[in-house]
Each structure stands twice: as C-alpha cells, then as structure tokens.
LOLUM-441822 format. One record per atom (N, C-alpha, C): atom name; x, y, z; residue in three letters; residue number from 1. Coordinates in steps of 0.1 Angstrom, whole numbers, always signed. Layout:
{rec CA; {X; Y; Z}; ALA; NUM}
...
//
This chain:
{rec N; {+815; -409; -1238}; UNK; 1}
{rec CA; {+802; -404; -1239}; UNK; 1}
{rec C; {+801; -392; -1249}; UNK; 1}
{rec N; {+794; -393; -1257}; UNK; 2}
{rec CA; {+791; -388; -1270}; UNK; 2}
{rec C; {+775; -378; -1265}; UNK; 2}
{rec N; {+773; -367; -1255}; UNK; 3}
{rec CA; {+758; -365; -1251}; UNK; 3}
{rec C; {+761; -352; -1256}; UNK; 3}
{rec N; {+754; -350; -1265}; UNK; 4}
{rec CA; {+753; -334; -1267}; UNK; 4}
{rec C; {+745; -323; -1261}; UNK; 4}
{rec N; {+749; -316; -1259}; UNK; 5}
{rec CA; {+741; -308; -1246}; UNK; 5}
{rec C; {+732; -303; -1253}; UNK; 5}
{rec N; {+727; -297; -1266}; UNK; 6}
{rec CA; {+717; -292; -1277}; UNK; 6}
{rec C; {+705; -297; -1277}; UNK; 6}
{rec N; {+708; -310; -1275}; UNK; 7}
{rec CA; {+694; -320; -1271}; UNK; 7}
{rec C; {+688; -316; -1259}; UNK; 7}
{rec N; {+699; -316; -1249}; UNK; 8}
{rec CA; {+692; -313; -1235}; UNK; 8}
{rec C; {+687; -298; -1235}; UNK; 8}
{rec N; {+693; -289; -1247}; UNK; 9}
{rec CA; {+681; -275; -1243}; UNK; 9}
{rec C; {+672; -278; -1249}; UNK; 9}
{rec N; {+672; -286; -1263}; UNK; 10}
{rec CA; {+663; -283; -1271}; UNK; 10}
{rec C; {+648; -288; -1266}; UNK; 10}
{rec N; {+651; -303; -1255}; UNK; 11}
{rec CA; {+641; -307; -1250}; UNK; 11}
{rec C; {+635; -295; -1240}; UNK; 11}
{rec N; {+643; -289; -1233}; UNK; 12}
{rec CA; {+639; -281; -1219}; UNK; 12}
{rec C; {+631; -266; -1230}; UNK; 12}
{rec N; {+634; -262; -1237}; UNK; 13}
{rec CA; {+625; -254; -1249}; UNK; 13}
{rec C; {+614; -260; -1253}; UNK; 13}
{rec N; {+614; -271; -1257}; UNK; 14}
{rec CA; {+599; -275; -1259}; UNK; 14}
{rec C; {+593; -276; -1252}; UNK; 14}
{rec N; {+595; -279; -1237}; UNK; 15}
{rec CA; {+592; -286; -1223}; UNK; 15}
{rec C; {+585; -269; -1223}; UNK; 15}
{rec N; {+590; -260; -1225}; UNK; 16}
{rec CA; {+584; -245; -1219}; UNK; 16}
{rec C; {+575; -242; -1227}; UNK; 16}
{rec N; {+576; -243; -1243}; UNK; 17}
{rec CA; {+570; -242; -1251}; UNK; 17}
{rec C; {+551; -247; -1251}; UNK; 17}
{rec N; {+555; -259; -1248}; UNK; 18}
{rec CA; {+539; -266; -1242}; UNK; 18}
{rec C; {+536; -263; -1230}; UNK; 18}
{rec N; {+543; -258; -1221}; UNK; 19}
{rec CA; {+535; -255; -1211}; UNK; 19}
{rec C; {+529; -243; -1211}; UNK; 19}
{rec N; {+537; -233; -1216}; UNK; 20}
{rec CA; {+530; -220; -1221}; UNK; 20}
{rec C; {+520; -220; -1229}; UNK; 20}
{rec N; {+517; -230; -1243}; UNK; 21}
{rec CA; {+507; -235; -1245}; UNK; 21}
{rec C; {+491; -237; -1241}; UNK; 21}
{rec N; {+497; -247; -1230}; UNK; 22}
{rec CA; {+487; -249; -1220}; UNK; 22}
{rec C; {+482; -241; -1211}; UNK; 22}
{rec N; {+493; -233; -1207}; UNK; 23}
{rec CA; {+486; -219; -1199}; UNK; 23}
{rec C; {+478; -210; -1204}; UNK; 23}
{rec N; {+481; -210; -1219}; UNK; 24}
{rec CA; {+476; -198; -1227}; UNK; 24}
{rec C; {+461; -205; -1227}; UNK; 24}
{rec N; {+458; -215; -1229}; UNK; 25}
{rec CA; {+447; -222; -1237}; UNK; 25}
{rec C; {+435; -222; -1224}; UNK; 25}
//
C-alpha cells in the first residue's frame, strides 16, 4: 500500500477550510 498520509491532511485542511467559509458567510 502506496497511501500517502499528505493527502489525508490535505483533504482534512480543506474540509476546515470550507467549513470556516461557510461559517463566515
């Protein structure tokens, strides 16, 4: 298994990124 963990933050950073977004808005 080839899973790079960078993906798994980079999704979980976006995932915060839009929700803060959405809070702001």
């Amino acid at each position: 298994m080839s899973v790079k963990p960078s993906a798994f933050i980079a999704s979980a950073v976006l995932l915060s990124i839009v929700s803060r977004q959405r809070l702001a808005s």
